[in-house]
C-alpha positions in Angstrom: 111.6 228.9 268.5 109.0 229.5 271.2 107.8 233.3 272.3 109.4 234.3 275.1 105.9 234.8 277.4 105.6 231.0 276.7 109.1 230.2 277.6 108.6 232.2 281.0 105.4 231.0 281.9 107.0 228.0 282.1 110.0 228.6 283.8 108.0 230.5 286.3 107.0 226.7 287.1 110.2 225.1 287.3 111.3 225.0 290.9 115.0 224.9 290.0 115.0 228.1 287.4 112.7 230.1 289.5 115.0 229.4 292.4 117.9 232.0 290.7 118.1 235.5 292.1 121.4 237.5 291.6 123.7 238.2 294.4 124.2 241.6 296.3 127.8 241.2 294.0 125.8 240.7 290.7 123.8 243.7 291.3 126.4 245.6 292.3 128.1 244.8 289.5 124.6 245.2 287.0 124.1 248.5 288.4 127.4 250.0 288.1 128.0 249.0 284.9 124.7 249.6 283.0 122.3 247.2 281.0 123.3 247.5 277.7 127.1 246.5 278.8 126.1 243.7 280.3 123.8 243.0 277.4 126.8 243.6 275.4 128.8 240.6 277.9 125.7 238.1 276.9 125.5 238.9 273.5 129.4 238.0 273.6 128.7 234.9 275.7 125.8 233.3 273.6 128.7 233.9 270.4 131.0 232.4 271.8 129.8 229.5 274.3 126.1 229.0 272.8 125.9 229.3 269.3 128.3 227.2 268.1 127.0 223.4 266.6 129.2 221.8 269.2 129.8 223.8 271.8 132.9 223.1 274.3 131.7 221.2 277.4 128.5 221.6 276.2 126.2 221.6 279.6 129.0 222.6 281.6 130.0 226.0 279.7 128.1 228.1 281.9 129.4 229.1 285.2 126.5 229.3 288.0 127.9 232.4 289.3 130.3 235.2 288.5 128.8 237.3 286.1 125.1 238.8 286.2 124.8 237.2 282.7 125.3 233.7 283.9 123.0 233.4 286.5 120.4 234.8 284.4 121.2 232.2 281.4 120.6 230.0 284.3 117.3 231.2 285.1 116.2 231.7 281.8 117.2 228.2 280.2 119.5 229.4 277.9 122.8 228.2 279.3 123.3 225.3 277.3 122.3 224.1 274.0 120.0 220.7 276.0 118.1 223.9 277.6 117.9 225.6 274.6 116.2 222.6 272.9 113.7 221.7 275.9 112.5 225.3 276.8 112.8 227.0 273.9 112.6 224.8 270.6 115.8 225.8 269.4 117.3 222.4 268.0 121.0 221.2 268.7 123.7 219.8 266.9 123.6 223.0 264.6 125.2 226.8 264.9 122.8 229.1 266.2 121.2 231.5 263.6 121.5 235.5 264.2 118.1 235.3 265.1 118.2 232.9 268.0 120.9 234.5 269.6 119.2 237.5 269.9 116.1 235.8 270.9 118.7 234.2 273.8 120.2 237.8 274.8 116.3 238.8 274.6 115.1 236.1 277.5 118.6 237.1 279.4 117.6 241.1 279.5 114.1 240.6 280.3 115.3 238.4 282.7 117.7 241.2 284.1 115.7 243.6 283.8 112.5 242.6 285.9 115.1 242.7 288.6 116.8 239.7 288.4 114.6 237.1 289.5 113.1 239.2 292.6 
């Protein structure tokens, strides 16, 4: 699993996950509702649609809008497990560890939290 300063250095170079900003909606929605809820939504996310061996639709699982939490899964490369495995080192075809989800929800607040993506 790769720090997170590495993993954002890098995507900081991408010119499709740097191109992700959330919506007046998503802020809206961020702001009324608090950072550790929506925290609370990712961590429920990456259980459910991430960290499984197999996911369903793997690649496909994570809407590109709708929710503050997918556009920064989005921008952070942790929507699906193929992004997990190129940007951060975390290997497919295996359940994510408690670890590595928390590593996930870490690169989705940090994400978040410097103001989603502006």
């Amino acid at each position: 699993m790769r720090d997170l300063d590495r993993v954002f250095r890098g995507l900081a170079g991408s010119s499709f996950r740097s191109r992700f900003r959330l919506g007046t909606a998503d802020r809206a929605y961020l702001e009324a509702k608090g950072l550790p809820t929506v925290l609370a939504h990712a961590a429920d996310f990456v259980a459910r649609r991430l960290a499984p061996a197999h996911p369903v639709r793997d690649g496909k699982q994570t809407p590109f809008r709708g929710h503050p939490v997918f556009v920064a899964q989005h921008a952070t490369a942790t929507c699906c497990r193929g992004c997990l495995e190129k940007w951060h080192a975390i290997p497919a075809g295996r359940e994510l560890t408690a670890e590595e989800q928390a590593h996930v929800v870490a690169a989705i607040e940090r994400w978040l939290a410097g103001d989603g993506g502006e």
